[in-house]
LUMMIKE-710077 format. One record per residue: residue number from 1; x negated, y, z of N, C-alpha, C in turn. Coordinates in steps of 0.05 Angstrom, whole numbers, always signed. Example, Ala and Ser with C-alpha at 12.3 -4.5 7.8 and 13.67 -1.06 7.14 Angstrom:
// LUMMIKE-710077
<rec nr="1" n_x="-264" n_y="-114" n_z="+156" ca_x="-246" ca_y="-90" ca_z="+156" c_x="-264" c_y="-66" c_z="+156"/>
<rec nr="2" n_x="-257" n_y="-45" n_z="+142" ca_x="-273" ca_y="-21" ca_z="+143" c_x="-258" c_y="+1" c_z="+157"/>
//
This chain:
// LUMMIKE-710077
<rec nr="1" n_x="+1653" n_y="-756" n_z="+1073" ca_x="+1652" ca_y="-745" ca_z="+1046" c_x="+1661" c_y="-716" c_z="+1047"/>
<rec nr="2" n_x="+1659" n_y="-702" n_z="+1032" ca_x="+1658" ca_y="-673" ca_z="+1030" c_x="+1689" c_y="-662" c_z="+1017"/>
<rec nr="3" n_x="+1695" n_y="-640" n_z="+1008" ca_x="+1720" ca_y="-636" ca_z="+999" c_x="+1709" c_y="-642" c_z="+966"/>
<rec nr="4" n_x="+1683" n_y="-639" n_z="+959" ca_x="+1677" ca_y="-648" ca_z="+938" c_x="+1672" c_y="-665" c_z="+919"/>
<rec nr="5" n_x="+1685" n_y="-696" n_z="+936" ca_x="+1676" ca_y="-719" ca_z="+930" c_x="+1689" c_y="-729" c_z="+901"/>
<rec nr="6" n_x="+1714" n_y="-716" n_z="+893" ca_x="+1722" ca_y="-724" ca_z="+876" c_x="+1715" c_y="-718" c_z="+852"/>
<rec nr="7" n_x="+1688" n_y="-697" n_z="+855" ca_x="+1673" ca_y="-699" ca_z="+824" c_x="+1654" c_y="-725" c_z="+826"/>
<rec nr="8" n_x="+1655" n_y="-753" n_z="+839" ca_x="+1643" ca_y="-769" ca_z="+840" c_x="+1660" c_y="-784" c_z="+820"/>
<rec nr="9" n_x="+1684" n_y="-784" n_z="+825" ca_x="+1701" ca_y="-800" ca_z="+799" c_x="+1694" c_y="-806" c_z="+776"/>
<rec nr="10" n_x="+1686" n_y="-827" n_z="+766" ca_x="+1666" ca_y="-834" ca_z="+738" c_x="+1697" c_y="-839" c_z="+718"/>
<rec nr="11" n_x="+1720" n_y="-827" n_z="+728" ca_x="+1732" ca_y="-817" ca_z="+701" c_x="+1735" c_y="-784" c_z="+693"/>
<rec nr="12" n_x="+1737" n_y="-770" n_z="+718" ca_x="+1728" ca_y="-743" ca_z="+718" c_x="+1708" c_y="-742" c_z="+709"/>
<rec nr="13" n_x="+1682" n_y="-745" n_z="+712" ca_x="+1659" ca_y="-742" ca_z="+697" c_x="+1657" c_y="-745" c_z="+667"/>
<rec nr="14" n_x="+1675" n_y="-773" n_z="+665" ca_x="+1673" ca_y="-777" ca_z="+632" c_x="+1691" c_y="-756" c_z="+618"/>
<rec nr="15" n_x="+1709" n_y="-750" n_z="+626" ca_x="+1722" ca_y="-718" ca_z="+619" c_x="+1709" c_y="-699" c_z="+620"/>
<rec nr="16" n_x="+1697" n_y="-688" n_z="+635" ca_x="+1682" ca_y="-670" ca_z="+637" c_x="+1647" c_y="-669" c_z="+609"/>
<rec nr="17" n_x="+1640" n_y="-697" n_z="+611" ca_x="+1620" ca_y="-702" ca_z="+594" c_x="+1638" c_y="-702" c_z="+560"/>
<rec nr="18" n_x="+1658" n_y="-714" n_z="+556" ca_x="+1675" ca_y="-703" ca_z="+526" c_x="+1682" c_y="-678" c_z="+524"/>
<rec nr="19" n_x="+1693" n_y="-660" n_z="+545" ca_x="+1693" ca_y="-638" ca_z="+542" c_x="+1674" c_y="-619" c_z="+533"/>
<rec nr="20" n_x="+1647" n_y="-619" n_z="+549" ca_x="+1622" ca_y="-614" ca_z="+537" c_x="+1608" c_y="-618" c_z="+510"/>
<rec nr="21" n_x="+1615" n_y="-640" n_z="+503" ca_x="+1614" ca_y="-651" ca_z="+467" c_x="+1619" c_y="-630" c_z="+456"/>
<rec nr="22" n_x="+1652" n_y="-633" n_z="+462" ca_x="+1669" ca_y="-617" ca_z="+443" c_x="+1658" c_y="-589" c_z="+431"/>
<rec nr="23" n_x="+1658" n_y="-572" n_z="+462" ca_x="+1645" ca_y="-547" ca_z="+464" c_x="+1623" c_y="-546" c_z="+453"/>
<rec nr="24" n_x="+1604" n_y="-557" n_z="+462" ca_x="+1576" ca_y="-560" ca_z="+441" c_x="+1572" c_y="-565" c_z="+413"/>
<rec nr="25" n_x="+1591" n_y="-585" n_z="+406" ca_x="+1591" ca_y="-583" ca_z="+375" c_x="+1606" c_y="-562" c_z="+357"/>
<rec nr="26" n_x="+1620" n_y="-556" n_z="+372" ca_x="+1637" ca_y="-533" ca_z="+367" c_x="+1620" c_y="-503" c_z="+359"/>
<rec nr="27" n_x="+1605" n_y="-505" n_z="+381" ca_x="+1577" ca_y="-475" ca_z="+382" c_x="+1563" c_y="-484" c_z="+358"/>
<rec nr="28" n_x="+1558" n_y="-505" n_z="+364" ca_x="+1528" ca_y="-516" ca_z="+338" c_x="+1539" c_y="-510" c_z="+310"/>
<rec nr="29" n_x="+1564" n_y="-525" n_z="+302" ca_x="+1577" ca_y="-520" ca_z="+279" c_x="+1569" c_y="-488" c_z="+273"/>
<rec nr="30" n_x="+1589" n_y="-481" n_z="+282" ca_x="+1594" ca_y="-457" ca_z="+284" c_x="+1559" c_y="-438" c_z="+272"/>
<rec nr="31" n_x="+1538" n_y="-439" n_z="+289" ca_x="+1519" ca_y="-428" ca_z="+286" c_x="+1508" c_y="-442" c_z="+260"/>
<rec nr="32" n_x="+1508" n_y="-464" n_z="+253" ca_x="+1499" ca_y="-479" ca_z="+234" c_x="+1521" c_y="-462" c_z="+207"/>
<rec nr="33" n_x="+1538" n_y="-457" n_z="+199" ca_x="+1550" ca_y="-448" ca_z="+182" c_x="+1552" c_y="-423" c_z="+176"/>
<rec nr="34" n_x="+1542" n_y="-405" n_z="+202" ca_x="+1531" ca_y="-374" ca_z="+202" c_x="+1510" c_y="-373" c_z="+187"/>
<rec nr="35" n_x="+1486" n_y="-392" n_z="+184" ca_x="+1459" ca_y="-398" ca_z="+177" c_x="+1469" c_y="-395" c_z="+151"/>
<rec nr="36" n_x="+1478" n_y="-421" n_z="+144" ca_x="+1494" ca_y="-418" ca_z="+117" c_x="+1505" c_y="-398" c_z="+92"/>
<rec nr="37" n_x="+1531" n_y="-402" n_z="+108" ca_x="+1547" ca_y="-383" ca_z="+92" c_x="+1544" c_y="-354" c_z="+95"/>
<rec nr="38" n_x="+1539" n_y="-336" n_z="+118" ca_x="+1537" ca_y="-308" ca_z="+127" c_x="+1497" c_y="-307" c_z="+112"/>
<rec nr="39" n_x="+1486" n_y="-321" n_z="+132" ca_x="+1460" ca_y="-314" ca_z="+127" c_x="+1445" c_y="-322" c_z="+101"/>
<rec nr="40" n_x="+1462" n_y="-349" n_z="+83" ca_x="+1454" ca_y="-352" ca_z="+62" c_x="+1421" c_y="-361" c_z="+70"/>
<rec nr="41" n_x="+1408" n_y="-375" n_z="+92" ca_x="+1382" ca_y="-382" ca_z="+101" c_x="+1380" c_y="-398" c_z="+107"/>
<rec nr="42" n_x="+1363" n_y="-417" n_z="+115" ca_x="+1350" ca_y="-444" ca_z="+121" c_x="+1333" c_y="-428" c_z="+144"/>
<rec nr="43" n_x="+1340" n_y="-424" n_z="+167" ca_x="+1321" ca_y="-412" ca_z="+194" c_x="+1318" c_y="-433" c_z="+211"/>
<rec nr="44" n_x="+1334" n_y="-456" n_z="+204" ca_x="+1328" ca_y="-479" ca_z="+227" c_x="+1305" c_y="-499" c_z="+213"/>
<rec nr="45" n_x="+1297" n_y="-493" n_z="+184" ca_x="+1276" ca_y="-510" ca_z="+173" c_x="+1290" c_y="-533" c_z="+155"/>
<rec nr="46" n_x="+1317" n_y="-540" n_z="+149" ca_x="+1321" ca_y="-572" ca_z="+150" c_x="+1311" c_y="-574" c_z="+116"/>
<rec nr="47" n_x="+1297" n_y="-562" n_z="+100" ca_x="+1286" ca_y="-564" ca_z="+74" c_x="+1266" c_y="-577" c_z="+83"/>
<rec nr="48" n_x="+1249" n_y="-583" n_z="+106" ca_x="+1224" ca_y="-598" ca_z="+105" c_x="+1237" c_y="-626" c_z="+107"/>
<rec nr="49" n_x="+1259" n_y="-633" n_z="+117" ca_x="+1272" ca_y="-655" ca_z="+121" c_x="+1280" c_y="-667" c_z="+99"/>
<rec nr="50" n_x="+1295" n_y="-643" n_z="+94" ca_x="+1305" ca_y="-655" ca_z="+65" c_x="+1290" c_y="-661" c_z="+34"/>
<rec nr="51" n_x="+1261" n_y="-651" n_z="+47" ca_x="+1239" ca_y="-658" ca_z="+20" c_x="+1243" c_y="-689" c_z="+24"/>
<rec nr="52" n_x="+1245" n_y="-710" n_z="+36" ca_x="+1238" ca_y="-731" ca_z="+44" c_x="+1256" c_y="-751" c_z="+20"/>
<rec nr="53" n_x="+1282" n_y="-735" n_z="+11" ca_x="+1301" ca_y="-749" ca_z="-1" c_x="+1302" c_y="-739" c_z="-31"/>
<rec nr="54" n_x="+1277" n_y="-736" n_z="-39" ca_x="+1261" ca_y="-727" ca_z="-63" c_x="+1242" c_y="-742" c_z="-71"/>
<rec nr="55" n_x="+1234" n_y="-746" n_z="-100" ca_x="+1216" ca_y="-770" ca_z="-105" c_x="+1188" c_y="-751" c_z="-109"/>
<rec nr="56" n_x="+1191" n_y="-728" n_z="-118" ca_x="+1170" ca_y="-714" ca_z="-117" c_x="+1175" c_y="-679" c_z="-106"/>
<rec nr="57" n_x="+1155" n_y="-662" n_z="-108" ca_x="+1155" ca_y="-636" ca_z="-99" c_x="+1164" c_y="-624" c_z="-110"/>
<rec nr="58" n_x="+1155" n_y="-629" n_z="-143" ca_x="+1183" ca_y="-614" ca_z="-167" c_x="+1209" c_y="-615" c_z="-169"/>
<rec nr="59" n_x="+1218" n_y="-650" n_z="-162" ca_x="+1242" ca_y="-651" ca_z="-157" c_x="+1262" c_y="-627" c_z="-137"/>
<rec nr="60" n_x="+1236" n_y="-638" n_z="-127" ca_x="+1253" ca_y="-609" ca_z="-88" c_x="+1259" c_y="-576" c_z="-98"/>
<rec nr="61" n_x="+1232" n_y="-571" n_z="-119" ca_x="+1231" ca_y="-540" ca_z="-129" c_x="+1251" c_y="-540" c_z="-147"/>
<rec nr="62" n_x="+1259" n_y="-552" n_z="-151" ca_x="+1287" ca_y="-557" ca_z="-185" c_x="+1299" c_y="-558" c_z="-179"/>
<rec nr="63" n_x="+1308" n_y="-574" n_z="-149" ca_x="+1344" ca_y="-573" ca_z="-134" c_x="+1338" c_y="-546" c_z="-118"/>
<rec nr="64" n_x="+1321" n_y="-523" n_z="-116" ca_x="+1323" ca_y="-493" ca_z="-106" c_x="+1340" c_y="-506" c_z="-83"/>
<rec nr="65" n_x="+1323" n_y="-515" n_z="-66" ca_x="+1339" ca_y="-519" ca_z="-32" c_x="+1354" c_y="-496" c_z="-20"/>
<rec nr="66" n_x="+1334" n_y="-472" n_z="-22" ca_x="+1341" ca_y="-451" ca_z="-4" c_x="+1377" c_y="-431" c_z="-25"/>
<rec nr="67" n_x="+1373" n_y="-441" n_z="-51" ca_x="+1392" ca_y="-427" ca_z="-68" c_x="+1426" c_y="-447" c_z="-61"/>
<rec nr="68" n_x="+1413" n_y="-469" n_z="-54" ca_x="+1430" ca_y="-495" ca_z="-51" c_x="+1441" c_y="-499" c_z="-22"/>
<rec nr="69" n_x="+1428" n_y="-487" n_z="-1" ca_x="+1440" ca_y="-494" ca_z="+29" c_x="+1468" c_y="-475" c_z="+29"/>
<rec nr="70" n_x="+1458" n_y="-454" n_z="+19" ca_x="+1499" ca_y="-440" ca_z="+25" c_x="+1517" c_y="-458" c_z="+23"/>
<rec nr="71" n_x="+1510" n_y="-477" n_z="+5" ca_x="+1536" ca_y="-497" ca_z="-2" c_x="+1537" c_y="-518" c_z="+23"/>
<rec nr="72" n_x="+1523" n_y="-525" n_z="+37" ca_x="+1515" ca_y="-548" ca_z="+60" c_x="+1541" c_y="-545" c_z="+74"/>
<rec nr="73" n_x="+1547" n_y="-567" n_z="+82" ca_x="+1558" ca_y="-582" ca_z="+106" c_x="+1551" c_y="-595" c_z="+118"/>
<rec nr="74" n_x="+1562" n_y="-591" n_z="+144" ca_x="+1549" ca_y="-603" ca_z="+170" c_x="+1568" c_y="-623" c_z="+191"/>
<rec nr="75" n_x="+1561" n_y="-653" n_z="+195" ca_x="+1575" ca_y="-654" ca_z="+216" c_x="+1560" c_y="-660" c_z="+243"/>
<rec nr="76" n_x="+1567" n_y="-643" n_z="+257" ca_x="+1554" ca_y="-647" ca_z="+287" c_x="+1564" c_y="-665" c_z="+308"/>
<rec nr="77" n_x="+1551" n_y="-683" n_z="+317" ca_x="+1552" ca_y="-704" ca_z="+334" c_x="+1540" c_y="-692" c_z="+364"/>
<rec nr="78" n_x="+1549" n_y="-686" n_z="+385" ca_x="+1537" ca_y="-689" ca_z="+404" c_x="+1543" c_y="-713" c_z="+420"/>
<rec nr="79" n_x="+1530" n_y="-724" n_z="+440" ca_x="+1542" ca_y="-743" ca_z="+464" c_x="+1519" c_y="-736" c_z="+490"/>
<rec nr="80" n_x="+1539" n_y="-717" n_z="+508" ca_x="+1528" ca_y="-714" ca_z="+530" c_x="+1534" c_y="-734" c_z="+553"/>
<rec nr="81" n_x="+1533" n_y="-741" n_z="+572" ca_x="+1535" ca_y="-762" ca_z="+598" c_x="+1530" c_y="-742" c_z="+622"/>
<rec nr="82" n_x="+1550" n_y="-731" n_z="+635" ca_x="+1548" ca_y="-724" ca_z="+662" c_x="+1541" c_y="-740" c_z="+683"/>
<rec nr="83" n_x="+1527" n_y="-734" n_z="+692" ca_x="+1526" ca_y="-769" ca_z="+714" c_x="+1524" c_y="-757" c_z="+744"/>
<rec nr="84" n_x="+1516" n_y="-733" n_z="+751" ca_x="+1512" ca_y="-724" ca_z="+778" c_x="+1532" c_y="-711" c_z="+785"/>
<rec nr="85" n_x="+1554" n_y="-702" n_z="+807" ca_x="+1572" ca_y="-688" ca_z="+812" c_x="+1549" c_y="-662" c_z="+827"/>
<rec nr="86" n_x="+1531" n_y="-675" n_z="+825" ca_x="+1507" ca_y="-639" ca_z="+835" c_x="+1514" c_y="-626" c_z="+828"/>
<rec nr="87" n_x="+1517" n_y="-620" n_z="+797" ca_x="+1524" ca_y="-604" ca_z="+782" c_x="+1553" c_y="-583" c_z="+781"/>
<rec nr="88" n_x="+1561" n_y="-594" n_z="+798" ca_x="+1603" ca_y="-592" ca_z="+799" c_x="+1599" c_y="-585" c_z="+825"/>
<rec nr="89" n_x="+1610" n_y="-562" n_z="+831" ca_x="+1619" ca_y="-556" ca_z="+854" c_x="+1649" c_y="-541" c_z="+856"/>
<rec nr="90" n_x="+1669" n_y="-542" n_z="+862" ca_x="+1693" ca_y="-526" ca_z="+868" c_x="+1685" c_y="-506" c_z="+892"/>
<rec nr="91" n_x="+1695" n_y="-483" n_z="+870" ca_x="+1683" ca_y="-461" ca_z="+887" c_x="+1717" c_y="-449" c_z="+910"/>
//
């Protein structure tokens, strides 16, 4: 085995894969609330999504989606799975 075997540890990995969550949801938030609050825009689209929870197209034009996302909250879920120590090398 190599000096690098111990990124084979499938509890190291699972640390490594929550860590990555974290960080990732962390960016996403983050960019997701720039959209929001700074940019005051819908650039990721989620108004086509959210037509779905509308009974009609008027309804959607009356709740003014795009006047209405500044206010949005977001919670971000990631779940990544590291599974290769390929990826991990100690330099």
């Amino acid at each position: 085995m190599s000096d690098d075997a111990k990124y084979l540890d499938p509890k190291l990995l699972d640390d490594i894969s929550k860590t990555c969550n974290k960080y990732l949801e962390s960016v996403l938030s983050d960019y997701l609330y720039k959209t929001a609050k700074d940019f005051k825009s819908d650039i990721n689209g989620f108004g086509k999504y959210a037509l779905n929870n509308f009974f009609t197209t008027q309804d959607f034009d009356s709740y003014n989606w795009l006047d209405n996302y500044k206010n949005a909250f977001f919670k971000v879920e990631v779940d990544t799975s590291v599974k290769s120590s390929m990826l991990i090398t100690e330099t």
